[in-house]
C-alpha positions in Angstrom: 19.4 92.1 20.9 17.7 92.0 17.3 20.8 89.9 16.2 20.7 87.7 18.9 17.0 86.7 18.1 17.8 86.1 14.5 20.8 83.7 15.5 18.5 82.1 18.1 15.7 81.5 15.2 18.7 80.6 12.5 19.9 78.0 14.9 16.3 76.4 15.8 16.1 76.7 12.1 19.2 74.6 11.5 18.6 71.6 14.6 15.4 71.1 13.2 16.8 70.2 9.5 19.3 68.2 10.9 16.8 66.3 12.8 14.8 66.0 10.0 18.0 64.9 7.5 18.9 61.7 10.7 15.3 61.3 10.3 15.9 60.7 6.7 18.8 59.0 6.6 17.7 56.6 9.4 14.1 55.3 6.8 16.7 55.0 4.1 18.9 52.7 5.8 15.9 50.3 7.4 14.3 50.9 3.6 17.7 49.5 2.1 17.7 46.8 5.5 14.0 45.9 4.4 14.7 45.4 0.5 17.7 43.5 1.2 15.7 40.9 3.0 13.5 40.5 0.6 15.6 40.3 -2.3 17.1 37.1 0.2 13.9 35.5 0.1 12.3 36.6 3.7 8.7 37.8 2.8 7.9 37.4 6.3 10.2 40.1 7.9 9.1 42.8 9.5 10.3 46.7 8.8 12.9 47.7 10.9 12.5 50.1 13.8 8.8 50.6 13.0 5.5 49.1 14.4 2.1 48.4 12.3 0.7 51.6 14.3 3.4 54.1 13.1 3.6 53.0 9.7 2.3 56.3 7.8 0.3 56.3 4.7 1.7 57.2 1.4 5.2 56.4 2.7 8.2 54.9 1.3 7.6 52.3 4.3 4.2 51.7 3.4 4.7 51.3 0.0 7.6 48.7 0.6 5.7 47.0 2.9 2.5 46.7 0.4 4.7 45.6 -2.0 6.2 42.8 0.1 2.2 41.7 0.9 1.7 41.5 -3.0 4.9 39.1 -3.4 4.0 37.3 -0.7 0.1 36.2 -2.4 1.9 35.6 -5.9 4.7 33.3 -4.2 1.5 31.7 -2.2 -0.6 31.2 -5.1 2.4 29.8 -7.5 3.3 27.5 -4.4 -0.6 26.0 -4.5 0.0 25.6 -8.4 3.1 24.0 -8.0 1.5 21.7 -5.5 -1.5 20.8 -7.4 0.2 20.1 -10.6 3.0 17.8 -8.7 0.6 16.1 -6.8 -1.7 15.3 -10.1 1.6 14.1 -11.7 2.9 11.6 -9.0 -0.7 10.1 -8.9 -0.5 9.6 -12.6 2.1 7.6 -12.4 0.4 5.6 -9.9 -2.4 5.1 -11.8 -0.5 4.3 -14.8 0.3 1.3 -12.8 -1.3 -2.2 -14.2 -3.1 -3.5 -10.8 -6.8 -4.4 -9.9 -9.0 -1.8 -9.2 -8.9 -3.1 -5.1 -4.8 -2.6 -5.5 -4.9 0.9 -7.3 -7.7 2.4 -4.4 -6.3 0.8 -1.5 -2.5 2.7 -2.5 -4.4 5.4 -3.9 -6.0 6.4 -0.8 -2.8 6.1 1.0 -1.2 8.1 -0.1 -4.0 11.1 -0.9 -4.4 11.1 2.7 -0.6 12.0 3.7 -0.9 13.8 0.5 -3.3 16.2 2.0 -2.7 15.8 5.5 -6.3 14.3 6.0 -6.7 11.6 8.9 -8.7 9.4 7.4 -11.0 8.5 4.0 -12.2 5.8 1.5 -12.9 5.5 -1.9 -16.2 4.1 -3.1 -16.4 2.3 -6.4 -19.9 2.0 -8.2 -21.5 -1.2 -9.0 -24.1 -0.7 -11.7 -25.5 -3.7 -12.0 -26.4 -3.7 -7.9 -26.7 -0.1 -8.0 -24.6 0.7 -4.7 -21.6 1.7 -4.1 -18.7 -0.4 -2.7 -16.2 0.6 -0.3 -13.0 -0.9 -2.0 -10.8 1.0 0.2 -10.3 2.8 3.7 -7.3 4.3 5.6 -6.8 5.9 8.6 -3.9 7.0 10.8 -1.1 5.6 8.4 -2.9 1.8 8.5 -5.6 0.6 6.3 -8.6 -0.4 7.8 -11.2 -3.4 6.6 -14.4 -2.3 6.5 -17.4 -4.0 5.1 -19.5 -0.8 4.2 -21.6 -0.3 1.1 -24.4 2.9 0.1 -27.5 2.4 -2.7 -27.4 4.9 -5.3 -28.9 8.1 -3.4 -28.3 6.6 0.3 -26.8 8.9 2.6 -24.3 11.9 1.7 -22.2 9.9 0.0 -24.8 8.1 -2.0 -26.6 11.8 -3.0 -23.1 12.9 -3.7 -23.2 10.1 -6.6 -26.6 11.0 -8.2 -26.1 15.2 -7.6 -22.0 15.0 -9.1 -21.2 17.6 -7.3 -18.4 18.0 -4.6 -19.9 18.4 -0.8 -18.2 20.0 2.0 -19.6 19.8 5.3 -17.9 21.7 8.3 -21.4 21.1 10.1 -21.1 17.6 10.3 -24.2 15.9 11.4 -24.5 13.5 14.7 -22.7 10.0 14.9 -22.2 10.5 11.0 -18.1 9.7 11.3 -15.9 9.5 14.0 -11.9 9.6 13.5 -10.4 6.7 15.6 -6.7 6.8 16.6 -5.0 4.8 19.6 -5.8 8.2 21.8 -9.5 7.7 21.4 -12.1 9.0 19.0 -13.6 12.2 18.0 -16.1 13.7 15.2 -13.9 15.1 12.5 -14.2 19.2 11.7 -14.0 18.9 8.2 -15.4 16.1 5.4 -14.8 16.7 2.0 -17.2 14.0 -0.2 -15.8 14.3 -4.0 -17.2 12.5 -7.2 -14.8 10.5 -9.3 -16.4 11.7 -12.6 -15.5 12.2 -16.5 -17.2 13.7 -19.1 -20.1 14.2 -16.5 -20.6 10.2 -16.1 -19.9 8.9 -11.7 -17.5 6.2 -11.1 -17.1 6.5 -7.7 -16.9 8.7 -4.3 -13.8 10.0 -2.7 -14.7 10.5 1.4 -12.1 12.3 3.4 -12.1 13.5 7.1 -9.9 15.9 8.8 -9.6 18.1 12.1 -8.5 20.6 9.7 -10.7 22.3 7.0 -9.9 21.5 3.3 -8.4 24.3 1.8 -9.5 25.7 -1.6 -6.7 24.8 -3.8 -6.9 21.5 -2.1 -10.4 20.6 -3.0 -9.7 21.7 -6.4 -6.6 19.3 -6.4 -8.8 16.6 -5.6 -11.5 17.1 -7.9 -8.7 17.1 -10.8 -7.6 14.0 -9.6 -11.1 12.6 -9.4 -11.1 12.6 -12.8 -7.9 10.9 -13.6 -9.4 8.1 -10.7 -12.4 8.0 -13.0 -10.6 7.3 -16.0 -8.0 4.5 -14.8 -10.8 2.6 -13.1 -12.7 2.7 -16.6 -10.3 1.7 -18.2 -9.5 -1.1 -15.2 -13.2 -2.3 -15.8 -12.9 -2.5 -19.1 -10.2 -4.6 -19.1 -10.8 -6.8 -16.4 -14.1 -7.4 -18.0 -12.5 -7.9 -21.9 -10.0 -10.5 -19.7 -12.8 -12.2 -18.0 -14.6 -13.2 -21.3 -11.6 -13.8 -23.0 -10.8 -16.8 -20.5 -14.5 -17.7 -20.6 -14.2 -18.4 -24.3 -11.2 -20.4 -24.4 -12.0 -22.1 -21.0 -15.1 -23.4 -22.7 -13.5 -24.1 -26.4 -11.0 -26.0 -24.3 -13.3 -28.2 -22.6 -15.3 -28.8 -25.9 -12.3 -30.6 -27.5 -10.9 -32.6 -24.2 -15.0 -33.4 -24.4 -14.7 -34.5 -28.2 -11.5 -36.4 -27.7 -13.6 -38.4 -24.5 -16.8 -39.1 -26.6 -14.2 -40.7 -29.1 -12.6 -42.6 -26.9 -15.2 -44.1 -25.0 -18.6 -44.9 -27.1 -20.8 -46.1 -24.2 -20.5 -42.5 -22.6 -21.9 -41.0 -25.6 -25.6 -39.8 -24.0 -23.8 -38.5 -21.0 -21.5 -36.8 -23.0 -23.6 -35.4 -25.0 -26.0 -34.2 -22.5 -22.7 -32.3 -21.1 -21.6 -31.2 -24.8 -25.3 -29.7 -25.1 -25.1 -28.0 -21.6 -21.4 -26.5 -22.4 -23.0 -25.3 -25.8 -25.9 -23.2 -24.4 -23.0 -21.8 -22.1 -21.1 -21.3 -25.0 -24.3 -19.6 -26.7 -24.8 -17.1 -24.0 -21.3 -16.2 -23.6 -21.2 -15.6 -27.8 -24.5 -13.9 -27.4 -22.7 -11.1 -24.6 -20.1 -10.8 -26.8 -21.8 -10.1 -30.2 -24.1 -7.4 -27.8 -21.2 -5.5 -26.4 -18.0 -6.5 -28.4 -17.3 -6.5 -32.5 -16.6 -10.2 -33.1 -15.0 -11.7 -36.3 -13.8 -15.3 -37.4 -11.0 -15.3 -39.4 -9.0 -18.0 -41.5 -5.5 -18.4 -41.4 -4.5 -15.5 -44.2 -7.1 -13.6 -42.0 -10.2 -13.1 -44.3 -13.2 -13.3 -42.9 -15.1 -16.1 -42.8 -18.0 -14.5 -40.2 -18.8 -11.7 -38.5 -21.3 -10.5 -35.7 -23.6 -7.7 -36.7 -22.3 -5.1 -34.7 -18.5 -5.7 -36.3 -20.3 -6.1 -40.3 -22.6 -2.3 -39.8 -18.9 -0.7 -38.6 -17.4 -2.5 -41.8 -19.6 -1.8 -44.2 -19.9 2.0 -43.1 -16.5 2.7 -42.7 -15.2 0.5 -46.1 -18.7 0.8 -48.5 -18.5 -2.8 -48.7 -21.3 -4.7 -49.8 -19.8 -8.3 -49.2 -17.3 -8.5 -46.1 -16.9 -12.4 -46.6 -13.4 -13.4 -48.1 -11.7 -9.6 -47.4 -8.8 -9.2 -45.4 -9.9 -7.6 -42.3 -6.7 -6.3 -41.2 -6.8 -4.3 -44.1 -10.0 -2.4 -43.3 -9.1 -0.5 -40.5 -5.9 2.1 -40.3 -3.6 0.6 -37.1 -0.6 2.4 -35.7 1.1 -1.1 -35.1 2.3 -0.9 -38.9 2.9 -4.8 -40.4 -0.9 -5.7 -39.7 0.3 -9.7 -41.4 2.8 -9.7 -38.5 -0.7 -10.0 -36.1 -1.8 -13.2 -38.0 1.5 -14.3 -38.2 2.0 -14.3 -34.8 -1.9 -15.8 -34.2 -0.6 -18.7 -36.8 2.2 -20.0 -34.8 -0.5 -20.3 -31.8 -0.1 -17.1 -29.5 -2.4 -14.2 -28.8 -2.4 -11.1 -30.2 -3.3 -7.5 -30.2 -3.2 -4.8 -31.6 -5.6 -0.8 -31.7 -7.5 -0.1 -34.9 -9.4 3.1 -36.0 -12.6 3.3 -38.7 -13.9 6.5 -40.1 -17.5 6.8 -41.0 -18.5 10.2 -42.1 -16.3 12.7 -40.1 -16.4 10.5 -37.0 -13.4 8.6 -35.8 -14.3 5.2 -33.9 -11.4 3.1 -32.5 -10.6 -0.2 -31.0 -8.8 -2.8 -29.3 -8.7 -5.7 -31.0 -7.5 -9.3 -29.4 -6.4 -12.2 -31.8 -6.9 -15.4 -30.3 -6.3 -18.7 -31.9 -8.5 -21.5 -32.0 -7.1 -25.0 -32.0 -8.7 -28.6 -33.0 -8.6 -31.8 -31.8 -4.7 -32.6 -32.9 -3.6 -28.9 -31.5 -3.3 -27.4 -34.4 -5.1 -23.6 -35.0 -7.8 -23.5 -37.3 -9.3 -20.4 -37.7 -8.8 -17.3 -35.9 -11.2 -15.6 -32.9 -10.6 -11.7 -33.3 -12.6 -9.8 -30.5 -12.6 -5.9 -30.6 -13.9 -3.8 -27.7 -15.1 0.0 -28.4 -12.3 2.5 -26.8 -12.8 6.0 -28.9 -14.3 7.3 -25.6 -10.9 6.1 -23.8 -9.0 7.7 -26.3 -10.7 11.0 -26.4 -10.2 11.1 -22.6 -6.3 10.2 -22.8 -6.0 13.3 -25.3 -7.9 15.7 -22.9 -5.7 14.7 -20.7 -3.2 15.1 -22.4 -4.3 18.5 -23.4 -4.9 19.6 -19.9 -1.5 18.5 -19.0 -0.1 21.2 -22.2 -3.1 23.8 -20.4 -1.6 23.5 -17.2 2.0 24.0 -18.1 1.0 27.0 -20.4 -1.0 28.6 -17.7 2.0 27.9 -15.2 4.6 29.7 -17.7 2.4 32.5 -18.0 1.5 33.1 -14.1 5.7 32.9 -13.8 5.4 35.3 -16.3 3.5 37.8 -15.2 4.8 37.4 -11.5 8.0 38.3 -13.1 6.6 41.3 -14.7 5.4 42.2 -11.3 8.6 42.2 -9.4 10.1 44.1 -12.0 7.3 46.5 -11.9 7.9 47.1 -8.4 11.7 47.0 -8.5 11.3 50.3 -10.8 8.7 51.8 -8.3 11.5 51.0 -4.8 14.2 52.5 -7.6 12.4 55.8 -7.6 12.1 55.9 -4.2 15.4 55.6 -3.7 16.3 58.3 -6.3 13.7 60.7 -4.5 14.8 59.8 -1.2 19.2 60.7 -2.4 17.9 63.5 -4.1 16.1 65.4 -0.8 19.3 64.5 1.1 21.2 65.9 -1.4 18.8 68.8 -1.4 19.0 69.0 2.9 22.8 68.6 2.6 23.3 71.8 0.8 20.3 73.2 2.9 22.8 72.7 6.1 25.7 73.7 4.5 24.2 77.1 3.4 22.8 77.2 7.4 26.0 76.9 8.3 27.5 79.3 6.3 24.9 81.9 7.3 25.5 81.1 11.0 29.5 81.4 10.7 28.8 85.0 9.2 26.3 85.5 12.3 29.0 84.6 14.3 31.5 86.7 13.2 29.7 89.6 13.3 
């Protein structure tokens, strides 16, 4: 009877390891089911054979499945890098583009909103001189829309958006502020996201976008990066469309002073009228020289290009930067350092009766100032140049800005390389940690294995006695 008890206990004994060593056998297999869909790529798969209720603590499951939640936020957060720093590049190449600034928002816009999966938005550009800001462009539902809309500085969100510089988002959104129209009907919008197109802390514009969706983080900070490449190109846009407007001024008006010269020769009984035209044209003229020599660095040359005048703002740079006393008779393409190279090529070229251009940089002190400098020829009354207009606008800050972002560019790429980095480092550091689960795990079903066998052994002895 004693015996019989002892077999009966051996043999409880022995089912119960058994059960145990399936159990064991079965976690290994889903464990190596589990990792092999990861490896594939599926951080979204669930572990096999178990629920979220009988996952235990502290177990080779659990672990596994907390280190599949940890791949899954680095492969997120590189995904939102990745998209940010595409996104910024496509729309630099965009704004790289040579278009007015109505041209560069109205595509801009466009495409921010499929970009982003917004429904609809505009892009506010501001006028200084009026001091409001002018809708140049608005989009919704794949069509752009003509709106005649306009804010004072400080009007409204989007105006206090402009004097505050700070990004507003509103999931709150007061009454009859905006409504998103589609062919279905309209409805308030869940979500508006009111950006500042700023650089170096100095408002260009607004960027207004509505949604049914809220913005996401990484998104807003997307668009606040690309704010400030907006900024910049419609600076720069400014800049030149105002350097372009009083270059056609100026030869408009030198123009009509000769065909007014060759009319006043040609017909002596219209000499008072013409004159009283010639004095009128000259006042013009005197205005438009008296902008220039305010804002711009202006300098008449001859035809070896020394000067033969300049305005005071271009003869304080000159004298700083050279510690010249006398400007009159030096070569001024020799005064400044110019990437161009052959800086005679420019007057060469000026000579034969085309313009010109070319960038230039001064030093005074340890400061660096730079600028574009147009060539334009001026003719007589036979066609022939005479002397040469050179008109130089101020671009250092321009050029500072292209370097930063050029910089950021190098930042973002280095910060990119190192996130791969150190997500790399992570896999591998939880490749190890699965690896020695996996050697614990063979190493108690080796230890179970020989458990049995010796069970086994014990029970055929039992049962041959």
């Amino acid at each position: 009877m004693l015996g019989l008890n002892k077999y009966i206990v051996k043999r409880e004994y022995l089912t119960k390891a058994e059960q145990q060593l399936k159990h064991l056998q079965a976690e290994i297999t889903s464990a190596k089911e589990y990792i092999g869909n990861i490896e594939r790529g599926d951080l979204n798969v669930s572990y096999p054979g178990l629920t979220n209720n009988e996952i235990v603590e502290d177990s080779l499951s659990a672990a596994l499945i907390s280190m599949r939640d940890q791949l899954k936020v680095i492969n997120e957060k590189e995904e939102q890098r990745k998209w940010i720093t595409e996104g910024l590049n496509n729309f630099m190449v965009l704004l790289r583009q040579h278009m007015s600034i109505e041209d560069t928002c109205t595509i801009i816009i466009s495409k921010i909103i499929k970009y982003i999966n917004a429904n609809q938005g505009g892009i506010y550009i501001a006028n200084h001189e009026k001091e409001i800001l002018e809708l140049k462009a608005f989009y919704a539902y794949d069509r752009q829309k003509f709106l005649n809309q306009n804010f004072n500085f400080g009007e409204g969100l989007v105006g206090q958006v402009f004097l505050e510089k700070e990004t507003q988002l509103l999931k709150r959104i007061p009454e009859n502020y905006i409504r998103i129209t589609s062919g279905l009907g309209d409805a308030p919008p869940s979500c508006i996201a009111i950006i500042p197109l700023k650089i170096n802390d100095e408002v260009s514009g607004i960027l207004e976008l509505a949604s049914f969706k809220d913005f996401e983080p990484y998104q807003i900070e997307f668009l606040e990066k690309l704010g400030e490449n907006i900024a910049s190109s419609v600076a720069t846009l400014k800049n030149n469309e105002q350097t372009q407007s009083l270059l056609r001024q100026s030869q408009e008006q030198a123009e009509e002073l000769r065909t007014q010269e060759e009319e006043m020769k040609q017909n002596m009984e219209e000499m008072q009228a013409t004159q009283e035209e010639l004095a009128r044209k000259e006042a013009e003229s005197k205005s438009v020289l008296e902008a220039l020599n305010k804002s711009y660095y202006v300098a008449e040359l001859d035809l070896n290009g020394k000067i033969i005048s300049t305005n005071q703002l271009l003869k304080n740079l000159l004298e700083k930067s050279n510690d010249l006393a006398n400007l009159e008779g030096a070569l001024y393409t020799t005064l400044g350092y110019s990437e161009e190279g052959d800086s005679q090529a420019i007057i060469e070229k000026v000579k034969a009766g085309t313009l010109a251009a070319r960038t230039s940089s001064y030093k005074i002190n340890e400061m660096e100032i730079w600028l574009s400098e147009t060539y334009s020829p001026i003719f007589d009354a036979h066609d022939s140049v005479r002397k040469i207009l050179m008109i130089a606008s101020d671009i250092t800050n321009e050029k500072i800005q292209r370097e930063e972002l050029e910089k950021n560019a190098i930042e973002i790429k280095e910060i990119r390389e190192k996130e791969k980095a150190r997500a790399d480092h992570s896999i591998q550091t939880q490749t190890k940690m699965m690896e020695r689960y996996m050697k614990k795990a063979k190493d108690t079903e080796t230890q179970l294995k020989a458990k049995i066998k010796e069970l086994e052994s014990q029970l055929n002895q039992i049962n041959q006695s």
